[in-house]
KOLVEX-730280 format. One line per 4 residues: for each residue x, y, z of C-alpha. Coordinates in steps of 0.05 Angstrom, whole numbers, plus 5000, padded with zeros to 4 digits. Layout:
X:Y:Z | ...
This chain:
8241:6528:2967 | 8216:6561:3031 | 8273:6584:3083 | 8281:6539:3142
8256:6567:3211 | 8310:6579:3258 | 8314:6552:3329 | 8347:6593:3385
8400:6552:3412 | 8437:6583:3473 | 8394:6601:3536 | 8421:6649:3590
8496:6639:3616 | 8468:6610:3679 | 8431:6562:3646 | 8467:6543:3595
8515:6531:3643 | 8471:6479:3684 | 8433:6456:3622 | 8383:6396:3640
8362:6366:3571 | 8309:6338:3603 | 8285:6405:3610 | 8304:6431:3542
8273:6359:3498 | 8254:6406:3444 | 8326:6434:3439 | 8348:6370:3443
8309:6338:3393 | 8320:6395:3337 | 8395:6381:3347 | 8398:6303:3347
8338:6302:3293 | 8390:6334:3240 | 8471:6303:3215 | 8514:6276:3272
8555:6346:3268 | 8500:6386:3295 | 8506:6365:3365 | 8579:6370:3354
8580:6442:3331 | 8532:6463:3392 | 8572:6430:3438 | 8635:6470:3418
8597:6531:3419 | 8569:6519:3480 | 8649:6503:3512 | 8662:6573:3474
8605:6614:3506 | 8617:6589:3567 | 8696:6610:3566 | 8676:6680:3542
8618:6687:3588 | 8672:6667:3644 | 8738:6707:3620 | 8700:6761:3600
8636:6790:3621 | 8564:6767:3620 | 8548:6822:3568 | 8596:6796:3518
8566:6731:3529 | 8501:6762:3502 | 8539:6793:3447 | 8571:6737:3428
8521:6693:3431 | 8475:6736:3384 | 8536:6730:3334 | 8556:6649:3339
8470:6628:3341 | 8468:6671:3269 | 8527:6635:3246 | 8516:6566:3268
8440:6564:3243 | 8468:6581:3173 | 8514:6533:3174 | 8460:6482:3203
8406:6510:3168 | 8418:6549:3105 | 8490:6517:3077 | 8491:6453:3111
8559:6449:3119 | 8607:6436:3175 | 8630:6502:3194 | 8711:6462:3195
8692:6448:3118 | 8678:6527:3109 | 8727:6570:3067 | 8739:6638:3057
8690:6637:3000 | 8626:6614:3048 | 8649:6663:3099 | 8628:6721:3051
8568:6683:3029 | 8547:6686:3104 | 8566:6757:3103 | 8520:6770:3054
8468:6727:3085 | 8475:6769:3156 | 8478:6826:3105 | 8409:6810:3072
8378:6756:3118 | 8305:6726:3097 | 8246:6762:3125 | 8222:6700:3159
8289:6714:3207 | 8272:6776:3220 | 8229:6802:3284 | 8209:6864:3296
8214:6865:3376 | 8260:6843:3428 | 8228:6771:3459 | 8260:6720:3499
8286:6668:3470 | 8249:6606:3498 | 8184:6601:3553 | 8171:6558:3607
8107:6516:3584 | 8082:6455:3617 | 8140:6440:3653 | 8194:6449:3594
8230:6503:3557 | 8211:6513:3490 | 8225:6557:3435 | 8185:6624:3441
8156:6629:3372 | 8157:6698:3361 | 8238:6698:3371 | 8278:6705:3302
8358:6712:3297 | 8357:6778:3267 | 8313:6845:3303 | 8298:6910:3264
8260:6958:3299 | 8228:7016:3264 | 8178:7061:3278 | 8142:7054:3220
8073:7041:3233 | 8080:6980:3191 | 8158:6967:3189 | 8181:6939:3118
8233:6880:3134 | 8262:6892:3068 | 8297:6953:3095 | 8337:6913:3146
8412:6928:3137 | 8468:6912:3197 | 8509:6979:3220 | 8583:6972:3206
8591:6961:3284 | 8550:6901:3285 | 8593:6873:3215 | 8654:6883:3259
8619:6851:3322 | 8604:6792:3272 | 8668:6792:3252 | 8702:6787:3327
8659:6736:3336 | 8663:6685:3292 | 8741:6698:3282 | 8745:6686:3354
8700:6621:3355 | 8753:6599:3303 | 8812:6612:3341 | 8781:6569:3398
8774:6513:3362 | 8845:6521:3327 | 8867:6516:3405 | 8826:6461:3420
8853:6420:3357 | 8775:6422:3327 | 8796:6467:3267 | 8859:6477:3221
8839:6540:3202 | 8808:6608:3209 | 8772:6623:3137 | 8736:6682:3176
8804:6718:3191 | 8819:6707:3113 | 8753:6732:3092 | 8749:6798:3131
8803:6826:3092 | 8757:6816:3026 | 8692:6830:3053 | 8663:6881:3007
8613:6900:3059 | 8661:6932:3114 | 8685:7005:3101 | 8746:7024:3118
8736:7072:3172 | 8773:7137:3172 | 8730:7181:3204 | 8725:7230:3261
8701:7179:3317 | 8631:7206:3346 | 8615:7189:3417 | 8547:7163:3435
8535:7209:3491 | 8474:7252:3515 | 8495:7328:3514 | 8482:7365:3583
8406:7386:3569 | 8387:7316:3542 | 8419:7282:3609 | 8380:7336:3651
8312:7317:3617 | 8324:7242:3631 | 8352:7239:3704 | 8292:7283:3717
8244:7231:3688 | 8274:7184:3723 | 8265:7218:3790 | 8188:7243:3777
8182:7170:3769 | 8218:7152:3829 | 8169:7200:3862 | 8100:7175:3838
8122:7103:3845 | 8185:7084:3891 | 8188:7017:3855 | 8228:7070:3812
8279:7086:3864 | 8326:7024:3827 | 8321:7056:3767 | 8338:7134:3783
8395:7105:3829 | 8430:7064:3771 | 8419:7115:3716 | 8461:7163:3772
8519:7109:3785 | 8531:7099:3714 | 8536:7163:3687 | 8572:7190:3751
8616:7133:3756 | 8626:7120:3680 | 8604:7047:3697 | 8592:6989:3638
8525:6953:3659 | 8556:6894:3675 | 8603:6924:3735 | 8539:6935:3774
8511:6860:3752 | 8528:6795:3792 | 8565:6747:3764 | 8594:6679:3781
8663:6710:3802 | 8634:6776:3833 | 8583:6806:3874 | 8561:6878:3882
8562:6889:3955 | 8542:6957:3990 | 8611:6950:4022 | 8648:6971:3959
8633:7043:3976 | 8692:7054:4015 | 8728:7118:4045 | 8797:7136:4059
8827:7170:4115 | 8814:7231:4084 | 8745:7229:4082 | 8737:7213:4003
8695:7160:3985 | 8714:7107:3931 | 8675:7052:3897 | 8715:6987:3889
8689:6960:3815 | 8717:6895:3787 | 8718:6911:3708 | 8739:6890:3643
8799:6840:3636 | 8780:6823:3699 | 8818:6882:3735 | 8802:6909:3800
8794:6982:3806 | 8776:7034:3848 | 8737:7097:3837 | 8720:7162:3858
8653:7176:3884 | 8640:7254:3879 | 8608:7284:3930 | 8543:7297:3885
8525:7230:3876 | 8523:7216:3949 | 8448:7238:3960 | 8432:7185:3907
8469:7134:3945 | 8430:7153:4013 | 8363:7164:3980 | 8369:7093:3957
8394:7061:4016 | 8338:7098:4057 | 8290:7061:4000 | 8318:6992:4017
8313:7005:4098 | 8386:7013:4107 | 8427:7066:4138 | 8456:7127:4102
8527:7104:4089 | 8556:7025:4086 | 8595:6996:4137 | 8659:6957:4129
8617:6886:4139 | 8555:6908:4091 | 8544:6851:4038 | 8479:6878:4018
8486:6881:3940 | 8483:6940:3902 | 8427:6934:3866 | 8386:6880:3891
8326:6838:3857 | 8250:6861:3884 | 8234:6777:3888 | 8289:6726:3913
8359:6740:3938 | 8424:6769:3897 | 8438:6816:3851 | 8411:6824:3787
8438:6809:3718 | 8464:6858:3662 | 8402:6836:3625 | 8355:6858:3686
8399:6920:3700 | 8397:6935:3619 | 8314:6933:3633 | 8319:6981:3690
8347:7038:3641 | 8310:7016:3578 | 8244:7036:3624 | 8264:7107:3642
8289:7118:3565 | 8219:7091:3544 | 8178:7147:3593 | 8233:7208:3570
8222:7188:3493 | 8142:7185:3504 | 8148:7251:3543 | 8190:7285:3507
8153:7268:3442 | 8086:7289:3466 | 8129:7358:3487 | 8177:7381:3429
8167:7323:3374 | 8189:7262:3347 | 8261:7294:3322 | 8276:7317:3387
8257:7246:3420 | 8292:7209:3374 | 8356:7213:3421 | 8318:7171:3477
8306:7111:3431 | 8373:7119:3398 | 8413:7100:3464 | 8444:7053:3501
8462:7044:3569 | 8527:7047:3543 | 8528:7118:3522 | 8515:7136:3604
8587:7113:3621 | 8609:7161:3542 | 8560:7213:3580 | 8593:7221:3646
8672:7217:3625 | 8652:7268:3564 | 8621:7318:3614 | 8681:7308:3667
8732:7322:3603 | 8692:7384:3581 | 8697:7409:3654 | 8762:7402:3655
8785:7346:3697 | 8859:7316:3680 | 8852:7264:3631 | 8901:7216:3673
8847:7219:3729 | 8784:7204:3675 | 8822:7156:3646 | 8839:7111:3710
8764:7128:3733 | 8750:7098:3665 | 8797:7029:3677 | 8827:7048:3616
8892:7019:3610 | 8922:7082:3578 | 8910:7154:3569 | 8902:7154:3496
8844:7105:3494 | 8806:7154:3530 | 8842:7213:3486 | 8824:7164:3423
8745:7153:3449 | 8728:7223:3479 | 8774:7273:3464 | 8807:7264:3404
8862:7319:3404 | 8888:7317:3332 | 8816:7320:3303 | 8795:7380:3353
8864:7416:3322 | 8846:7395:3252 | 8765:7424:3260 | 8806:7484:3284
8851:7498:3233 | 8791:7482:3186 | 8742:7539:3207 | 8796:7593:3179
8790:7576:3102 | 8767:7627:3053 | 8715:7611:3008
């Protein structure tokens, strides 16, 4: 019996937000075509999303999105089976299944997940649940396997979804919370935490790409100014994105009576916090602003936002921002494979924007800075998360005291 063909199911946060189903029939129709429970089940998911997208941060919408889609289409889909009828026993056979999903959910490029054709949003056809991206010249699906991060990001995820509808009286239990502690597929990890960082030379190479292209093409000028603010500033993508509850504004570069200029960010756990703008990052802030027309520092009153869309008005989304970087890392991987090989370019399609934030806070350490100071730069809400993430202490003493065995 052939596999079912899956149907995205959650548009953008904005949207999903505002959703028209006049606009989305198709949607619409696939969900009130199947078992009264369908509808139901989106309709919590959708209340879900929408709390994380608004208590959290756009990006973990996205993330968690990705994660509840997967596991609702299974359950709609594959098992048929109200996901409040699910035990701990069909939460490992849908660990298995995001373990080993069919090839026919499988796509081999990022594509969004519906169009806009003949007046209505419809599912884009080449969009599937699961991406594996290889550079194979012909990729073989049957080599798709899930990291152990995105296991654990499964895991968060649906656990979560469950606790949510525990709260809201939907569920009695959490069979996901059960099941994690049997799941054959996680490893217990005890190893010496890596950070996902670019080392000094590899940083070099890519914040001069993205200034050549800056130079040939000031469309560019977005780009080389955001890949500088978030690996100066140790910034997550979505602290430079507009939301609903917070705007970027050019008047969040602030300075002090002493002359030192600060950048108010509102982060994580939605905490406010300021930090310090070196004075090396400063020429990127005026090179920019002389791009955009403006003068070379903000005033008090400026509301211009940070980083601001080419067509329409506002700032643009962590999606859009995410674009902005994946271009530059797309030019240093082509140029750098044309000049030292594939091996050595590897790096470039290997990170994220992520790793600019692990970049910038691992370079600061390694200069020397006080770790209190990186830390509250960081927003983290102690000193050994950022020890724990970066630094490490006890396994720097252990590789040590390791180098002086005898053979």
């Amino acid at each position: 019996m052939a596999t079912p063909a899956p149907y995205p199911l959650f548009p953008t946060l904005a949207e999903l937000k505002d959703l028209n189903w006049n606009d989305y029939t198709e949607l619409n129709s696939f969900l009130t075509n199947g078992p009264y429970w369908w509808l139901e089940h989106w309709q919590w998911a959708k209340e879900y999303l929408i709390y994380i997208g608004r208590n959290k941060s756009e990006h973990t919408y996205v993330r968690f999105r990705s994660d509840i889609e997967k596991f609702l289409l299974w359950s709609l889909l594959i098992i048929e089976k109200p996901i409040t009828q699910l035990k701990k026993s069909d939460i490992l056979d849908y660990t298995e299944f995001f373990f080993k999903p069919p090839q026919t959910w499988i796509g081999l490029k990022n594509v969004d997940k519906f169009l806009l054709l003949n007046g209505y949003v419809q599912k884009n056809k080449d969009w599937k649940p699961f991406r594996y991206i290889s550079e194979a010249e012909i990729p073989d699906k049957k080599k798709y396997r899930p990291s152990q991060q995105s296991l654990q990001s499964m895991f968060t995820a649906i656990i979560g979804f469950y606790n949510y509808l525990m709260d809201e009286e939907y569920a009695l239990g959490n069979p996901a919370s059960i099941a994690k502690k049997d799941c054959k597929r996680l490893i217990k990890d005890a190893q010496v935490k890596e950070t996902k960082r670019l080392d000094q030379e590899q940083w070099q190479f890519l914040l001069q790409m993205a200034e050549s292209m800056a130079e040939q093409d000031p469309i560019y000028e977005r780009n080389l100014f955001l890949l500088a603010a978030m690996k100066t500033l140790f910034l997550r993508i979505s602290e430079l994105s507009e939301r609903e509850d917070w705007s970027p504004a050019m008047n969040h570069f602030w300075q002090d009576d002493e002359k030192n200029w600060w950048l108010k960010i509102y982060g994580k756990g939605r905490k406010l916090r300021d930090i310090t703008v070196p004075d090396s990052f400063l020429p990127y802030l005026i090179r920019y602003r002389h791009y955009r027309g403006l003068s070379d520092i903000p005033s008090r009153n400026e509301r211009e936002p940070i980083v601001e869309k080419l067509r329409g008005t506002g700032g643009m989304t962590a999606r859009q921002l995410s674009r902005l970087v994946e271009a530059v890392l797309k030019q240093a991987y082509d140029k750098m494979k044309e000049t030292k090989g594939p091996r050595e370019a590897q790096i470039f399609q290997d990170v994220s924007s992520h790793w600019l934030r692990h970049t910038g806070a691992s370079m600061e350490i390694e200069r020397g800075r006080a770790l209190k100071d990186v830390s509250e730069d960081l927003g983290h809400a102690s000193m050994a998360t950022t020890d724990t993430i970066y630094v490490q202490t006890v396994a720097k003493k252990r590789a040590e005291s390791g180098k002086k065995r005898d053979v």
